[in-house]
SEKE-617469 format. One record per residue (C-alpha): residue in one letter; residue number from 1; x negated, y negated, z negated. Coordinates in pm, whole numbers, plus 50000, padded with zeros to 5 digits. Last residue first. Layout:
# residues N
KEVO  res    n      X      Y      Z
KEVO    A  NUM      X      Y      Z
...
# end
This chain:
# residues 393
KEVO  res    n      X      Y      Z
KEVO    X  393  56385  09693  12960
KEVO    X  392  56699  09679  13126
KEVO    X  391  56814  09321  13194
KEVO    X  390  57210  09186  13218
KEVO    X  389  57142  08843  13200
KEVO    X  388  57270  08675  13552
KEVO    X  387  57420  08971  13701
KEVO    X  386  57459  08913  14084
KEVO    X  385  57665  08716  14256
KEVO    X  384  57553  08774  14661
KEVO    X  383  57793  09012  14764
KEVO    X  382  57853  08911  15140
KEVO    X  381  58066  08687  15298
KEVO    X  380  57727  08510  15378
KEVO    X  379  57588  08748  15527
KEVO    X  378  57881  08823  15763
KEVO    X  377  57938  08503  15823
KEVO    X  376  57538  08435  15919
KEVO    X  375  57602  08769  16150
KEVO    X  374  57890  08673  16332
KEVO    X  373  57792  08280  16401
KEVO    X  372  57428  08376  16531
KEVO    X  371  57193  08122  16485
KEVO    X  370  57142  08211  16105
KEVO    X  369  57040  08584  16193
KEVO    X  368  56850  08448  16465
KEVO    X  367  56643  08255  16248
KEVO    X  366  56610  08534  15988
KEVO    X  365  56466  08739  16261
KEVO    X  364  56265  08491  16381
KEVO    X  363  56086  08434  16044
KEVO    X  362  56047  08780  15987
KEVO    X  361  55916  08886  16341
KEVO    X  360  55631  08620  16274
KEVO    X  359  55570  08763  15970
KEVO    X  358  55512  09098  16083
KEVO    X  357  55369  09036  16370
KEVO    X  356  55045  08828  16226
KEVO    X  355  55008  08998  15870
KEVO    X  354  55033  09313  16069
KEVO    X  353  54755  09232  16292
KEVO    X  352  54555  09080  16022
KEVO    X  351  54571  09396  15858
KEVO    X  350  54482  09602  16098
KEVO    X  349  54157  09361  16183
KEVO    X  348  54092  09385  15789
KEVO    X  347  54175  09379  15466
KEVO    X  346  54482  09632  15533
KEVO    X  345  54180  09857  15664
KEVO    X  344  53954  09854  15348
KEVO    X  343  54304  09960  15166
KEVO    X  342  54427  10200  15420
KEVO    X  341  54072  10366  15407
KEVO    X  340  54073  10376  15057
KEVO    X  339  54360  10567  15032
KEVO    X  338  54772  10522  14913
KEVO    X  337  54897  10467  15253
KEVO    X  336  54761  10677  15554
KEVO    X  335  54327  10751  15591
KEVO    X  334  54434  11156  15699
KEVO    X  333  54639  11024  15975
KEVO    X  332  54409  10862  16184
KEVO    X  331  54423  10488  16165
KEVO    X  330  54542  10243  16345
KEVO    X  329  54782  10069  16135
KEVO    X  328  55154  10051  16190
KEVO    X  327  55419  09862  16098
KEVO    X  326  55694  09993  15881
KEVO    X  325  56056  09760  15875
KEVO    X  324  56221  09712  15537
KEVO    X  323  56579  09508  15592
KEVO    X  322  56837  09379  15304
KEVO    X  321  57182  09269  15288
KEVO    X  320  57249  09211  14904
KEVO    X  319  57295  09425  14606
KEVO    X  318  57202  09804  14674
KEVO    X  317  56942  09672  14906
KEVO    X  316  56757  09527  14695
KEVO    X  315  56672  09855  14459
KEVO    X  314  56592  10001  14779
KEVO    X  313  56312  09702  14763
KEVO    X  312  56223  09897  14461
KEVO    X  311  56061  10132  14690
KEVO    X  310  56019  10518  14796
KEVO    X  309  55838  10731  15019
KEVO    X  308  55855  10756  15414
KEVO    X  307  56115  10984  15594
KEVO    X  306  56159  10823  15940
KEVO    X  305  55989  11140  16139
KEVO    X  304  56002  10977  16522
KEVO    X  303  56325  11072  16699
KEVO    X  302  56273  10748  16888
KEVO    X  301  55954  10567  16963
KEVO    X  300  55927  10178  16768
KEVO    X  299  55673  09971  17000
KEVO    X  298  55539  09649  16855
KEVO    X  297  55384  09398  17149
KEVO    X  296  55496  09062  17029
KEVO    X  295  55855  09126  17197
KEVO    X  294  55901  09422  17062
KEVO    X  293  55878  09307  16704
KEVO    X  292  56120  09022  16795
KEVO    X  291  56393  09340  16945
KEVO    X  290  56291  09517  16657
KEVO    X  289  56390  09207  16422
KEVO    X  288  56688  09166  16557
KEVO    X  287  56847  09537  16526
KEVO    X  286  56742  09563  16208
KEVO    X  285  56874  09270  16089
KEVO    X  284  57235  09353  16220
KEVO    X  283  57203  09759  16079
KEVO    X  282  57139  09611  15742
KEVO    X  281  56925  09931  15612
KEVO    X  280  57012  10071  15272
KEVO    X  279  56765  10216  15078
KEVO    X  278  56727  10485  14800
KEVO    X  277  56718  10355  14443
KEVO    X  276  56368  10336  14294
KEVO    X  275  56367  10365  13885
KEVO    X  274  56023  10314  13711
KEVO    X  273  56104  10190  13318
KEVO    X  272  55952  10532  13252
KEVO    X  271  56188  10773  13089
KEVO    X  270  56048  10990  12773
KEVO    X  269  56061  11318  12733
KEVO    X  268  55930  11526  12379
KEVO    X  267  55765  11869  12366
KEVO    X  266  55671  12030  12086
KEVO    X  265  55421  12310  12059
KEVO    X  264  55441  12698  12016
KEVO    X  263  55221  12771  12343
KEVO    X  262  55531  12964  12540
KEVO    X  261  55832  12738  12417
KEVO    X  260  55643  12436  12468
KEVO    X  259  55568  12505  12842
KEVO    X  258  55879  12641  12867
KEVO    X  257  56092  12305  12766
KEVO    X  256  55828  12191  13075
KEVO    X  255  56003  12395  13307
KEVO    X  254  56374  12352  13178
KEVO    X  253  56276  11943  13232
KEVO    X  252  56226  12073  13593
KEVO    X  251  56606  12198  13625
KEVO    X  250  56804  11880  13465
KEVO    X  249  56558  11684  13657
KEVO    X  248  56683  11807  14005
KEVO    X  247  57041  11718  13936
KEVO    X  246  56896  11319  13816
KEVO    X  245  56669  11307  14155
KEVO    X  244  56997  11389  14285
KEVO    X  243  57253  11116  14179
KEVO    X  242  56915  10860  14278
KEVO    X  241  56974  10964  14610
KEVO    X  240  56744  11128  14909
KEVO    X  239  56492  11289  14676
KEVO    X  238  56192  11199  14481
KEVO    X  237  56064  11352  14118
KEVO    X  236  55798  11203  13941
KEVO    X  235  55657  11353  13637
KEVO    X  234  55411  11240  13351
KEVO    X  233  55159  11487  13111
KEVO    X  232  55074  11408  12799
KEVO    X  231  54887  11637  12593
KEVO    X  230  54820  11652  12175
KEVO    X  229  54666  11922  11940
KEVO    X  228  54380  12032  12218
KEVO    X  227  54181  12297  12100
KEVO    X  226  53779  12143  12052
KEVO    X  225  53523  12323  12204
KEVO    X  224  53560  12211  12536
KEVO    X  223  53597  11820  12425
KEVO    X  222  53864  11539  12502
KEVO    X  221  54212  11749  12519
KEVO    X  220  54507  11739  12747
KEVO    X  219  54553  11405  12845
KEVO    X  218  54713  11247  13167
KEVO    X  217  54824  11557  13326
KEVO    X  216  54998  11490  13665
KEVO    X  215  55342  11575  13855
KEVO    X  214  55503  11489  14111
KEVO    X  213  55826  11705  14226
KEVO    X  212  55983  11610  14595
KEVO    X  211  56300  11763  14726
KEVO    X  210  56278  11756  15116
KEVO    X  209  56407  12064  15161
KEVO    X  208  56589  12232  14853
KEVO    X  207  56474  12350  14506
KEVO    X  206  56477  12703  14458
KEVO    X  205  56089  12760  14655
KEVO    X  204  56007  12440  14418
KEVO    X  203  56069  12649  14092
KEVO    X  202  55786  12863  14104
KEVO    X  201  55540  12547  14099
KEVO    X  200  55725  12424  13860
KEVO    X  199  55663  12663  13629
KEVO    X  198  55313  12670  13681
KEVO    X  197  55254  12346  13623
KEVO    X  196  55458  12382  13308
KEVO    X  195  55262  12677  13176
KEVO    X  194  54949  12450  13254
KEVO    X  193  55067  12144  13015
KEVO    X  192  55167  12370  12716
KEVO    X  191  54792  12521  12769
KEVO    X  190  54682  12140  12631
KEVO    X  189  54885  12160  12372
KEVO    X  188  54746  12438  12217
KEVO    X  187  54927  12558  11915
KEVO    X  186  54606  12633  11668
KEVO    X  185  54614  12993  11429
KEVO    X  184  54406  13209  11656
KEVO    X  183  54195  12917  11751
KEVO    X  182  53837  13012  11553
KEVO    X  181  53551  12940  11785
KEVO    X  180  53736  12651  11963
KEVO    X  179  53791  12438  11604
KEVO    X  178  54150  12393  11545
KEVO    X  177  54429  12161  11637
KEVO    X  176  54814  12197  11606
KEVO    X  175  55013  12105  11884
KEVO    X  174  55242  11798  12011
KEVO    X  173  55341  11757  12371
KEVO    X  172  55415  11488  12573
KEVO    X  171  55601  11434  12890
KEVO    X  170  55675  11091  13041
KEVO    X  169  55943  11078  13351
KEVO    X  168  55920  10887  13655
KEVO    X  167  56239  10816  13861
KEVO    X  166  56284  10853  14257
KEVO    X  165  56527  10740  14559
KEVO    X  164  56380  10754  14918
KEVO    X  163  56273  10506  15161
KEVO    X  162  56415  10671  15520
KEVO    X  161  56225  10433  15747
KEVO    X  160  56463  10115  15950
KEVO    X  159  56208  09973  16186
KEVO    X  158  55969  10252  16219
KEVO    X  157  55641  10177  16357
KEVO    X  156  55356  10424  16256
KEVO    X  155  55076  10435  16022
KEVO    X  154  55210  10229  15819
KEVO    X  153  55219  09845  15695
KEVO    X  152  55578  09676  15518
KEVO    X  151  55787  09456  15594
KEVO    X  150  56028  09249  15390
KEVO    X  149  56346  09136  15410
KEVO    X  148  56668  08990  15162
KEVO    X  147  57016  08856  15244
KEVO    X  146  57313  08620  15103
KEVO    X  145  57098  08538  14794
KEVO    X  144  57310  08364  14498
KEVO    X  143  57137  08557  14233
KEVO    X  142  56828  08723  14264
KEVO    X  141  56677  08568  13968
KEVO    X  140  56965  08712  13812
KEVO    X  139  56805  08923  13478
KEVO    X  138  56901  09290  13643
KEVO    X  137  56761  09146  13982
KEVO    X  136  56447  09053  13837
KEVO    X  135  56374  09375  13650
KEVO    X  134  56514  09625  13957
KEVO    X  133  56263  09378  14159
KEVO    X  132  55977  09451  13904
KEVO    X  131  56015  09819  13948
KEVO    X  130  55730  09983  13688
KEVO    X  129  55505  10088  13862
KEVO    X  128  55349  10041  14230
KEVO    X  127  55627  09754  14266
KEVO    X  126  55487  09603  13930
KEVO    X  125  55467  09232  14097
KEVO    X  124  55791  09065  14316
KEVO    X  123  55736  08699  14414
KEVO    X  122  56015  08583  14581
KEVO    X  121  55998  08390  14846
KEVO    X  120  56305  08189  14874
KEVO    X  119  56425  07983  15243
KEVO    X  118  56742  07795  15249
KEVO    X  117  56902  07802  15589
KEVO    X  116  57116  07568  15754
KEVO    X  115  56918  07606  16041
KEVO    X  114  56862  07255  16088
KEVO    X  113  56761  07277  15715
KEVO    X  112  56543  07529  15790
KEVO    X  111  56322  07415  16050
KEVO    X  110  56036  07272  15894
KEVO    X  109  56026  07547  15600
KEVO    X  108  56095  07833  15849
KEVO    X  107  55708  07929  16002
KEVO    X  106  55595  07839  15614
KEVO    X  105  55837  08122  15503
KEVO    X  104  55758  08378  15761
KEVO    X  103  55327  08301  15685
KEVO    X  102  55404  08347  15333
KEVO    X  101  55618  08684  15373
KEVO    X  100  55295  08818  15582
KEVO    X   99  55076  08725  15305
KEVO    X   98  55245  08901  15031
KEVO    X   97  55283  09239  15267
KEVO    X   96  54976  09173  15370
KEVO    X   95  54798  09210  15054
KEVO    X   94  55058  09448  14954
KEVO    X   93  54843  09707  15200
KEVO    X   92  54970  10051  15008
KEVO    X   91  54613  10108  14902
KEVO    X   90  54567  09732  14788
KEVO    X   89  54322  09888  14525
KEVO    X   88  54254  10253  14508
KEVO    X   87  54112  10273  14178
KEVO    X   86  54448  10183  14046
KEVO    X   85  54713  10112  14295
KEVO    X   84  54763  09701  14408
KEVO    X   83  55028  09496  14252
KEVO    X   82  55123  09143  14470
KEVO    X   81  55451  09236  14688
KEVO    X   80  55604  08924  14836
KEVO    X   79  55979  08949  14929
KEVO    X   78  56147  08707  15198
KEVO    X   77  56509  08603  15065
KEVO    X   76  56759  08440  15290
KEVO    X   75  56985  08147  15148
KEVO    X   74  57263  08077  15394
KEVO    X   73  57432  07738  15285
KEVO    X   72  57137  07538  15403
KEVO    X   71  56941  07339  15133
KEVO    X   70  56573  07407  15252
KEVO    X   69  56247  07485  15096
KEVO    X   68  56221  07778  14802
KEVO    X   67  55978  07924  14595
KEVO    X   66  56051  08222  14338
KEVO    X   65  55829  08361  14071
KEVO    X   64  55722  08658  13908
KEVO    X   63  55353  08659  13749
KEVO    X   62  55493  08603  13368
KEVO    X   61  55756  08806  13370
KEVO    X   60  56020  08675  13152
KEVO    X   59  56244  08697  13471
KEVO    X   58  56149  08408  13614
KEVO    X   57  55752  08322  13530
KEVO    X   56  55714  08080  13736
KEVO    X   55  56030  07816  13952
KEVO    X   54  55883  07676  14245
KEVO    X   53  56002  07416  14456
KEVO    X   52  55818  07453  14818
KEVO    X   51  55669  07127  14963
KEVO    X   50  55389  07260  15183
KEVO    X   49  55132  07193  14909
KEVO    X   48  55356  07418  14698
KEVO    X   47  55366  07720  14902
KEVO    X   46  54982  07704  14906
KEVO    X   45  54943  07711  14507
KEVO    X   44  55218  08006  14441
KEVO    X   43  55026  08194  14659
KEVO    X   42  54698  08190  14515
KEVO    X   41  54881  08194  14143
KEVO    X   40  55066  08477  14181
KEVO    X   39  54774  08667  14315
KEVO    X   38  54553  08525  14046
KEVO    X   37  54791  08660  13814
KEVO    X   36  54911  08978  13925
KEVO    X   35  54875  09189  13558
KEVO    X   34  55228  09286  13565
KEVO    X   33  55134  09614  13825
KEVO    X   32  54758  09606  13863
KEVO    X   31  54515  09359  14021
KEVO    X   30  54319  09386  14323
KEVO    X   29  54048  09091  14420
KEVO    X   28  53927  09140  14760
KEVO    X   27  54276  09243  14966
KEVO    X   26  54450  08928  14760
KEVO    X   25  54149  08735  14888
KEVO    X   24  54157  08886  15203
KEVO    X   23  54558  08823  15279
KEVO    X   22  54509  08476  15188
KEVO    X   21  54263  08384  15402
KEVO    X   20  54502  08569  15717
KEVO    X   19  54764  08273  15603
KEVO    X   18  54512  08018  15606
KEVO    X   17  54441  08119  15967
KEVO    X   16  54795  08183  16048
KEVO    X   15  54912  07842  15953
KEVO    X   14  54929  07653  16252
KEVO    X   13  55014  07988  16475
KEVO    X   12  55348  08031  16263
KEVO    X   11  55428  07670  16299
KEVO    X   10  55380  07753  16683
KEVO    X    9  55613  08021  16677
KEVO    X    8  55817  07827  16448
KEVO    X    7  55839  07552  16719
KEVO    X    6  55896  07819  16976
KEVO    X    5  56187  07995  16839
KEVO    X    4  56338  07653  16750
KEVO    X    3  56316  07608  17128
KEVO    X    2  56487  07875  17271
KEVO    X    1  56285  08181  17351
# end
């Protein structure tokens, strides 16, 4: 290692204990998508005792935020995830995520400007629901950044996964109510909601591989004896590119036109503010950060199933440079992302373990990355000017 690689290493090691704090407090006290507050504001607080500028609230979001250190020319983004799943809590481990991209940016901050890096963290909430990054990058707050990284916890290691494209959908259907023991003239809403089910079940043996429909009822009547008059129902559907989530939602909106059809209701879609755009890997990242990861122990095995689910970190990548490495926890494969296990675990030994390699692998991957004449031109050459007020809400 030269020596900037070892004085972040040991920067790193300095702050790894308040680091690891932060990752069980996040881990301890969950809070939904745009509701991040005391995450925001936990992080927010130890950036700026180690001399970060922060700007709250960017976006007109009021937990978003970005913190910088340095004035180099190459201005590399690290992205903090704060939103945990409901019920589930930090089920998809942003604890570490957020911690990890603290520990990277406090490993820089003393050697940045000798880098001729600036360092941003961006805080990013809603990534569960409701795409804060697609928010923040439609209104500019990622504006002027050459390159953007983040990692994210597993079950396996996979330094550039397949995250896939996806949109949510909100279905509802309006009936006509009647008493249970007299229904012959009610329009049940709520069997609107199981023809649909059903009709997409059929219609997944048409669809092809990999095509992914999601779909749950969210109300569909509140007593036995009562016929439903009203039912809401939302859909996801995930595929490879956002141009073929929209094919494949041209077909399943046909399924739930028949659910209204066959039960004499009406049916009315809405889109979710939720869009995920599929990923693009920056081959020169990728290859330094899995030769870091390696070095600290990480082992990435070839032909090993990339296909993961989706992120508005895609939404990134369609605008700047960006990597979004998997490491793993150990855990069988029944206890993966999205469970309790995963969440007890990322506030844990497995999550320490991630916080510790994968910010460490950040911060020397983005010092390489500026080290290395071809790559920091590259970046830099890059498209970086993005739209500064061009929101969809």
């Amino acid at each position: 290692m030269t020596t900037i690689d070892n004085r972040i290493r040991d920067e790193f090691d300095r702050n790894l204990g308040l680091v690891l704090e932060l990752s069980h407090m996040i881990n301890a006290n969950p809070e939904l998508a745009f509701q991040e507050y005391r995450t925001s504001t936990a992080i927010i607080e130890i950036l700026q005792r180690h001399g970060f500028a922060v700007d709250r609230a960017v976006a007109d979001l009021p937990t978003a935020f970005v913190a910088s250190t340095g004035s180099g020319d190459l201005v590399f983004g690290l992205c903090a995830e704060m939103d945990a799943l409901p019920d589930i809590g930090h089920g998809c481990g942003h604890n570490a995520i957020a911690a990890a991209a603290v520990g990277a940016a406090l490993a820089l901050a003393p050697v940045a400007d000798e880098l001729g890096l600036t360092v941003k963290v961006f805080g990013t909430p809603a990534e569960e629901k409701g795409t804060g990054k697609e928010i923040m990058i439609q209104r500019g707050v990622f504006a002027g950044t050459h390159a953007a990284m983040m990692v994210h916890p597993s079950l396996k290691d996979v330094v550039t996964p397949q995250l896939r494209a996806c949109r949510t959908w909100r279905i509802t259907y309006t009936g006509r109510g009647a008493h249970a023991s007299r229904p012959w003239s009610a329009r049940n809403a709520a069997d609107a909601t199981v023809i649909a089910q059903t009709a997409i079940g059929l219609l997944r043996q048409q669809l092809r591989d990999g095509v992914l429909v999601h779909h749950i009822v969210r109300e569909a009547g509140s007593a036995v004896n009562v016929i439903a008059d009203h039912s809401v129902m939302e859909c996801m559907i995930r595929c490879d590119t956002l141009d073929e989530v929209d094919e494949v939602w041209d077909r399943v909106r046909l399924c739930f036109e028949a659910g209204a059809v066959a039960s004499g209701t009406v049916m009315e879609a809405a889109d979710l503010p939720s869009v995920y755009r599929e990923f693009r890997h920056d081959a020169d990242l990728a290859y330094i950060f899995q030769a870091r990861a390696e070095a600290l122990g990480r082992t990435f095995p070839r032909n090993t199933d990339r296909r993961f689910g989706s992120s508005d970190m895609g939404n990134v990548s369609h605008v700047m440079p960006a990597l979004h490495p998997m490491l793993s926890f150990g855990l069988p494969p029944e206890n993966g992302n999205h469970t309790l296990a995963f969440a007890t675990a990322a506030g844990g030994a497995d999550g320490d373990r991630f916080v510790r390699d994968g910010g460490l692998a950040m911060s020397l991957t983005i010092a390489e990355a500026a080290k290395s004449d071809r790559v920091r031109t590259r970046l830099i050459g890059g498209p970086s000017d993005l739209p500064a007020d061009s929101a969809e809400r």
